[in-house]
SERO-4910 file (N, C-alpha, C, O; in steps of 0.05 Angstrom, whole numbers):
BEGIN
 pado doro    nc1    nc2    nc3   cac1   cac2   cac3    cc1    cc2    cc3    oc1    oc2    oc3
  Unk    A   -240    328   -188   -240    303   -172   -233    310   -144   -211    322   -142
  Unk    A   -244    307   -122   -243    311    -93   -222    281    -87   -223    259    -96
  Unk    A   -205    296    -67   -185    278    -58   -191    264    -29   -203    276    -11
  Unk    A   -183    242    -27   -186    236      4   -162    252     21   -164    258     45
  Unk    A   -144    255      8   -118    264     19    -98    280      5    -81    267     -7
  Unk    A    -97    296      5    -74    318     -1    -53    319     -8    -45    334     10
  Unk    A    -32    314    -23    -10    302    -18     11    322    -39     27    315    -56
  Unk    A      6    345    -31     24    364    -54     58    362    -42     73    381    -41
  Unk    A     65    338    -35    106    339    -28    116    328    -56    100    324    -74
  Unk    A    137    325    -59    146    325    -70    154    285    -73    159    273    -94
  Unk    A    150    273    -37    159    247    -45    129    232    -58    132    212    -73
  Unk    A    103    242    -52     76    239    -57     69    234    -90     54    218   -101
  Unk    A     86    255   -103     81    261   -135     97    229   -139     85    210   -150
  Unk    A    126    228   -127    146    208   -131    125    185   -133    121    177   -156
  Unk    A    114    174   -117    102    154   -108     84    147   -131     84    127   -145
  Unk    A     66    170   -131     44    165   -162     47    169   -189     31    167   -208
  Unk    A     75    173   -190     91    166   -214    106    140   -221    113    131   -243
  Unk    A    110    127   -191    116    102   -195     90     79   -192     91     55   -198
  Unk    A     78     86   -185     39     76   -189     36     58   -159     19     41   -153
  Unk    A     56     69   -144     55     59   -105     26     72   -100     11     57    -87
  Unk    A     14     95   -105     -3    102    -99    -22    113   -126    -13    128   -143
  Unk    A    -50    102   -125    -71    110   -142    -94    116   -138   -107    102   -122
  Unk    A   -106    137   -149   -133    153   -127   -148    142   -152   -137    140   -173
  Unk    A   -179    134   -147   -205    130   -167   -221    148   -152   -217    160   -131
  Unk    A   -242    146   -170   -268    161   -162   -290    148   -169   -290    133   -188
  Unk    A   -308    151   -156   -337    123   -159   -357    140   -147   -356    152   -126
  Unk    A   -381    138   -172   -402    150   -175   -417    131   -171   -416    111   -186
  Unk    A   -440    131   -144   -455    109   -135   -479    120   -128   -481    142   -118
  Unk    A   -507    101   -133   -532    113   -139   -543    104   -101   -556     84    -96
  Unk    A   -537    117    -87   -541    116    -54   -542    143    -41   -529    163    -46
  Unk    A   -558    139    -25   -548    162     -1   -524    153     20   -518    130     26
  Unk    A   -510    179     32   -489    177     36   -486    158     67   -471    141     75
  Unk    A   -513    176     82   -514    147    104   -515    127    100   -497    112    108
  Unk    A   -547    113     77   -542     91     77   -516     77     70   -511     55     80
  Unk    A   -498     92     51   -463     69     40   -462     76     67   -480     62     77
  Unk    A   -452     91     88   -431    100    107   -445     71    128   -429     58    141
  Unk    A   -469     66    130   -471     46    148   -470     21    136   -468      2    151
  Unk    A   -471     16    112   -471    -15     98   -439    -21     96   -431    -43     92
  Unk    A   -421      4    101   -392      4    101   -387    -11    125   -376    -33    129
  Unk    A   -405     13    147   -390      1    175   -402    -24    180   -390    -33    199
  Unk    A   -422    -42    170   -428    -59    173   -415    -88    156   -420   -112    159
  Unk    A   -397    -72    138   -377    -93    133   -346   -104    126   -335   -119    110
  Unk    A   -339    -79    160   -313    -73    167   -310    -76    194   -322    -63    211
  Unk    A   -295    -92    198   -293    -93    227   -264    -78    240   -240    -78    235
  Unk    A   -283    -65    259   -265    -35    265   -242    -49    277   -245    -64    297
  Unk    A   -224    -45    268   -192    -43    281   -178    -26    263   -184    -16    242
  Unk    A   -148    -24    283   -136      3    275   -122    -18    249   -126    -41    244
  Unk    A   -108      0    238    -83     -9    208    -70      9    211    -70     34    206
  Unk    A    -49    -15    225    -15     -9    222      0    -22    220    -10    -44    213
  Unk    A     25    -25    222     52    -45    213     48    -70    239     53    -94    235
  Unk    A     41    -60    257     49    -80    275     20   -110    281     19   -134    286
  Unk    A      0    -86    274    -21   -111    277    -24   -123    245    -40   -140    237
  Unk    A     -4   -111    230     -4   -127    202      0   -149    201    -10   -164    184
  Unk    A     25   -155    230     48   -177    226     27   -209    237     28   -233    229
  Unk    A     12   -196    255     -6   -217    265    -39   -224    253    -56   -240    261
  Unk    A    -40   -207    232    -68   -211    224    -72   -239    209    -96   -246    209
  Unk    A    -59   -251    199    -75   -281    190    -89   -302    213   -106   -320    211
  Unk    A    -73   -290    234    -76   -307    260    -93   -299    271   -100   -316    287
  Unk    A   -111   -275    271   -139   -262    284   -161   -271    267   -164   -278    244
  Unk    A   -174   -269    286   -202   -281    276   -215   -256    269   -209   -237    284
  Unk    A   -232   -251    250   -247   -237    246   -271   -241    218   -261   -249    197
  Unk    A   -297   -235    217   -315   -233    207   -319   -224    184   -333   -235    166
  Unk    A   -309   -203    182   -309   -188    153   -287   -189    138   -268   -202    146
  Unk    A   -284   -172    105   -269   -174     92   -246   -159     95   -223   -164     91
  Unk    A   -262   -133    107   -241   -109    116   -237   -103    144   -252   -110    162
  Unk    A   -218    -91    148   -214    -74    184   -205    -50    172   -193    -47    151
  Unk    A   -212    -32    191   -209     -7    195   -225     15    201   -243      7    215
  Unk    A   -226     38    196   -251     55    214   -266     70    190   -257     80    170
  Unk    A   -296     66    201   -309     87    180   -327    102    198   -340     95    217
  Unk    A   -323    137    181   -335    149    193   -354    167    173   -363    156    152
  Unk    A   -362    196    179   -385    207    166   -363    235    154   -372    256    143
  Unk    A   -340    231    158   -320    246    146   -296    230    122   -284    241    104
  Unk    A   -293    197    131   -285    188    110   -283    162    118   -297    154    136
  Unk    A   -266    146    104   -255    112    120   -228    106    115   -223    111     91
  Unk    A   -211     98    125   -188     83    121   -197     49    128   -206     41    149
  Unk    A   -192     31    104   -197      9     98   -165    -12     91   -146     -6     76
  Unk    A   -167    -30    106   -147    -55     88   -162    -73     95   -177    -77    113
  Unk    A   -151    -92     64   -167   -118     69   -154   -134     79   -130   -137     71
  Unk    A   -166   -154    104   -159   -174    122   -139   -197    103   -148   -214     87
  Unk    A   -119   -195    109    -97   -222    106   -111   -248    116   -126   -252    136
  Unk    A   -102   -261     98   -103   -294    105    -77   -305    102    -57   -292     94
  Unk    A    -79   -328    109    -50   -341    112    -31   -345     87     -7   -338     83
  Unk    A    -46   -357     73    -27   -357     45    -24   -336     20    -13   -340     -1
  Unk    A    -39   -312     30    -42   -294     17    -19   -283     -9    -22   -276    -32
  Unk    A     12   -286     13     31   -274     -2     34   -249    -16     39   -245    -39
  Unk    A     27   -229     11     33   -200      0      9   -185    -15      7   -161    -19
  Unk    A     -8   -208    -21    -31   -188    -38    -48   -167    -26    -64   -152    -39
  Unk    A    -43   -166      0    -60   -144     26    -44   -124     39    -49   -114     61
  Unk    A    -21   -117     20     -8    -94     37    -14    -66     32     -1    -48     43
  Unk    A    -35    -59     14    -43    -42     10    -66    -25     28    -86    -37     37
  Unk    A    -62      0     34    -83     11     45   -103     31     33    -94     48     17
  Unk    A   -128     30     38   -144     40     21   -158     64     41   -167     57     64
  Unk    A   -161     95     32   -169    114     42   -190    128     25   -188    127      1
  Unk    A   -206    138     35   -233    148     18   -256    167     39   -264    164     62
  Unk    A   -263    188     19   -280    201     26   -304    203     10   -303    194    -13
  Unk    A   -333    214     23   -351    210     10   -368    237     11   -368    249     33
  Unk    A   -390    252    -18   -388    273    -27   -410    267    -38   -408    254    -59
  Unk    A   -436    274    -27   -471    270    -32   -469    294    -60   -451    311    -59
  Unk    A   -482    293    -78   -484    302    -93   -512    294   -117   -513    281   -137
  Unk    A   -532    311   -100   -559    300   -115   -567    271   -102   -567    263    -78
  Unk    A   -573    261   -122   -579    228   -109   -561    215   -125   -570    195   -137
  Unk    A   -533    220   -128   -515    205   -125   -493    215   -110   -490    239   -107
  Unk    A   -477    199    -99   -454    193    -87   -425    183    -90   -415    162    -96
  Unk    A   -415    206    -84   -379    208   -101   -360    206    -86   -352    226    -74
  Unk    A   -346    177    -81   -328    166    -69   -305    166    -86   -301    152   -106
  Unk    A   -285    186    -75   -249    186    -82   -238    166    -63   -244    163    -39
  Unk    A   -220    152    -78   -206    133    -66   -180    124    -75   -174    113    -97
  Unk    A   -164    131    -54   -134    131    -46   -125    108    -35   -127    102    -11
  Unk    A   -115     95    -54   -100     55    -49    -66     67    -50    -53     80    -67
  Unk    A    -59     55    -25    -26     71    -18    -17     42     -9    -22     30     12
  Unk    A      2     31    -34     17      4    -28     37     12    -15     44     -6      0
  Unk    A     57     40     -9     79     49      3     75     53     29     71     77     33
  Unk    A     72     35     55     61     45     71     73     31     97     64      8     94
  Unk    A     83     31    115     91     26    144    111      3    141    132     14    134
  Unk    A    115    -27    142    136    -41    137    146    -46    101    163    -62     93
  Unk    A    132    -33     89    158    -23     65    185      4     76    210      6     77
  Unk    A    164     18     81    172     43     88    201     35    110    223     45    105
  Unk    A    197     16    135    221      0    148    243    -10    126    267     -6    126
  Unk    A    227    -26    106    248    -48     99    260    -31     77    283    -38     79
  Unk    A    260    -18     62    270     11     40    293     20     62    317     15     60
  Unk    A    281     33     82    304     42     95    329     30    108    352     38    103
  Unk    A    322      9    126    342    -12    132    350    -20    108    372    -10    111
  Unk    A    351    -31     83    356    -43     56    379    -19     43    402    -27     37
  Unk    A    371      4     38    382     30     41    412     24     56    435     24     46
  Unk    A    405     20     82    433     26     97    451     -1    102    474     -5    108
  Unk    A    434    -13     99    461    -38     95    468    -42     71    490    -53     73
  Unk    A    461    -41     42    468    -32     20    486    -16     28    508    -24     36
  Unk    A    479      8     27    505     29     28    536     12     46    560      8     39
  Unk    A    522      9     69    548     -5     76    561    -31     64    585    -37     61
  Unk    A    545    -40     59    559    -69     42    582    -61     20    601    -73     12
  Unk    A    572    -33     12    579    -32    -24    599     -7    -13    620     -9    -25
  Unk    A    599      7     -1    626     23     17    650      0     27    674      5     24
  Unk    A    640    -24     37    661    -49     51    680    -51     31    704    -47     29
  Unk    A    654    -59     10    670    -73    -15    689    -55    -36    710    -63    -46
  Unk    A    677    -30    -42    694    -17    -54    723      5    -51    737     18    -66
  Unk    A    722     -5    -13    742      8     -1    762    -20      6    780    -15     22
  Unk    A    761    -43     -1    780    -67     -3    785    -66    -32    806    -77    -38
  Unk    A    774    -57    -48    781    -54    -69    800    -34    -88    812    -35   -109
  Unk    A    796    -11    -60    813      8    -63    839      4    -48    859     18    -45
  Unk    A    833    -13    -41    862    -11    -14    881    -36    -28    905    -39    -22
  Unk    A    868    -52    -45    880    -70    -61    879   -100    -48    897   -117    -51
  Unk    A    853   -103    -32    853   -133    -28    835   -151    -37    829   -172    -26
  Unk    A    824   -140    -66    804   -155    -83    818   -142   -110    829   -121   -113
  Unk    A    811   -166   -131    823   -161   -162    797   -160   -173    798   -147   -194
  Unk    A    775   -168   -167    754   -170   -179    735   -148   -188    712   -156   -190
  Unk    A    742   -114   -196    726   -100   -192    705   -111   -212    683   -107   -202
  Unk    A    704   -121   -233    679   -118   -248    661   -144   -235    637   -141   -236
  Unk    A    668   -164   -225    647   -187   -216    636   -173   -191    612   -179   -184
  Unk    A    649   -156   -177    638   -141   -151    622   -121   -158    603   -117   -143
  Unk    A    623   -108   -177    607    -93   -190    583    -97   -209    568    -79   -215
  Unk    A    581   -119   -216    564   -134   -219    542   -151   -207    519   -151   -214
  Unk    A    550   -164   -190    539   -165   -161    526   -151   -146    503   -159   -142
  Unk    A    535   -131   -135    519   -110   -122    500    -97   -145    478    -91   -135
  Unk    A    503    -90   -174    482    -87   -195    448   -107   -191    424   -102   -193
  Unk    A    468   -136   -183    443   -152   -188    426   -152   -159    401   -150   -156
  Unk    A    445   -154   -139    435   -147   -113    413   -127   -108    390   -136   -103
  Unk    A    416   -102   -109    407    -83   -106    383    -81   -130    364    -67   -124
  Unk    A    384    -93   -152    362    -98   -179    341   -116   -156    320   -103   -151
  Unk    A    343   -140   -143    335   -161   -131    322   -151   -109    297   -151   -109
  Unk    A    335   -141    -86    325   -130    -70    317   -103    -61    316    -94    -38
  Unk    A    310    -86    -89    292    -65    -90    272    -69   -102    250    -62    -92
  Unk    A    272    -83   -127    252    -94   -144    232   -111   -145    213   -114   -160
  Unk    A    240   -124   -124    225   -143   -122    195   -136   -105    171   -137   -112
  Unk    A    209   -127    -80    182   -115    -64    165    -95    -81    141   -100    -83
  Unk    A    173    -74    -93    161    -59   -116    147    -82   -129    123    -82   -126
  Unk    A    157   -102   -143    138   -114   -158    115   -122   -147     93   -125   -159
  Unk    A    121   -127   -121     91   -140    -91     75   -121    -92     51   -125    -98
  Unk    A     86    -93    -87     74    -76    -83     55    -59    -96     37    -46    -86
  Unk    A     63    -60   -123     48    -59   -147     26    -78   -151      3    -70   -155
  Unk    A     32    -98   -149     14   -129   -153     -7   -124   -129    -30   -132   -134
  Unk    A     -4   -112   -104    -28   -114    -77    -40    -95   -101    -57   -103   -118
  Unk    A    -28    -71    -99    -54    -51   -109    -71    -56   -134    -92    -45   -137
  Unk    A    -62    -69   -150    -78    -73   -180   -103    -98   -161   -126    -90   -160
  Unk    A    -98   -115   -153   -104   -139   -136   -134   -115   -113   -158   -117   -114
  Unk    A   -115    -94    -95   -144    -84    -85   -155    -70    -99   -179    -73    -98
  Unk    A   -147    -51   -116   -165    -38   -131   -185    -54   -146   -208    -45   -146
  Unk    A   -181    -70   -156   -194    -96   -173   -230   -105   -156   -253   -108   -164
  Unk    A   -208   -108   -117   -231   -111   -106   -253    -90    -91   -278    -87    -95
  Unk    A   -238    -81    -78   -251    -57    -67   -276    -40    -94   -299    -34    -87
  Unk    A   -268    -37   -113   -282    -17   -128   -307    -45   -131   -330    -41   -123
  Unk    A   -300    -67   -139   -333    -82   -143   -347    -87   -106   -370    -93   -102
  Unk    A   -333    -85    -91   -341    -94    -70   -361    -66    -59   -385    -66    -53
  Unk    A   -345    -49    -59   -360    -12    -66   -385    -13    -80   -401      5    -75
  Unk    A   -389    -32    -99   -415    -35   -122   -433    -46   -113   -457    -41   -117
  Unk    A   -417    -72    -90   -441    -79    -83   -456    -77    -62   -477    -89    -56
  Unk    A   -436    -54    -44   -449    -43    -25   -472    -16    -34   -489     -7    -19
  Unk    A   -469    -12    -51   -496      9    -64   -520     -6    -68   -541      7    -64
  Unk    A   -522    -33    -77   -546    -45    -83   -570    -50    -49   -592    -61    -52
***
């Protein structure tokens, strides 16, 4: 299987063991120009990043997807709408691999990607500090409660790790779902 992207670290394996990231492969009866221009013809080129994430329901735009395609690969996300609720945080990467008269598209859907990546980390450190506050008043003897405090930060930290994981999981089953028929029907 040809990869769009490489990813031999160690946090990369982490990621596709927790199913943040999932590569397919799609065997399509096209030449590679014709997909590469029926692509760019229904993507409207803008970049994908965290910051024009925050404003995309509010842009106008034409197509289903933004992002860039070229004759070496594409990075794809699909355009947010307003009530979407998380189902577009996924980014979709792919290369394409002529082979006879068919055409072999690997494709790399990465839900772990630019404001998760913020909110993990900030979440991370005020956690830590919250649960350092609390367990050093606890040590110093101005709380009786260790097990309700301990309990608490159990459910806390269950809540606000898990939950985005669960979003994040849910975009990618959600784009993979689309992208691969939308891919189908750009071959016809």
């Amino acid at each position: 299987m040809i990869s769009p992207k490489k990813q031999t670290s160690l946090n990369g394996e982490i990621l596709k063991k927790l199913k943040l990231i999932q590569s397919v492969e799609l065997k399509l009866k096209i030449s590679k120009t014709k997909f590469i221009q029926n692509l760019k013809d229904n993507v409207d080129r803008e970049d994908v990043n965290f910051l024009t994430h925050l404003l995309e329901p509010f842009s106008g735009g034409t197509c289903k997807y933004k992002g860039k395609v070229g004759h070496k690969g594409f990075i794809l996300k699909k355009r947010s709408r307003l009530f979407d609720l998380g189902k577009n945080i996924s980014v979709i990467e792919g290369t394409c691999k002529q082979k006879g008269k068919s055409l072999r598209v690997a494709i790399q859907i990465d839900g772990f990607r630019g404001g998760m990546k913020l909110y993990y980390a900030l979440l991370s450190l005020i956690f830590l500090w919250y649960s350092a506050n609390n367990l050093s008043s606890m040590i110093v003897g101005e709380s009786d409660e260790l097990t309700i405090t301990i309990i608490i930060l159990i459910l806390q930290m269950i809540f606000l790790f898990g939950m985005p994981y669960l979003i994040m999981r849910r975009s990618i089953r959600y784009v993979k779902r689309e992208i691969l028929d939308d891919l189908s029907h750009l071959s016809k």
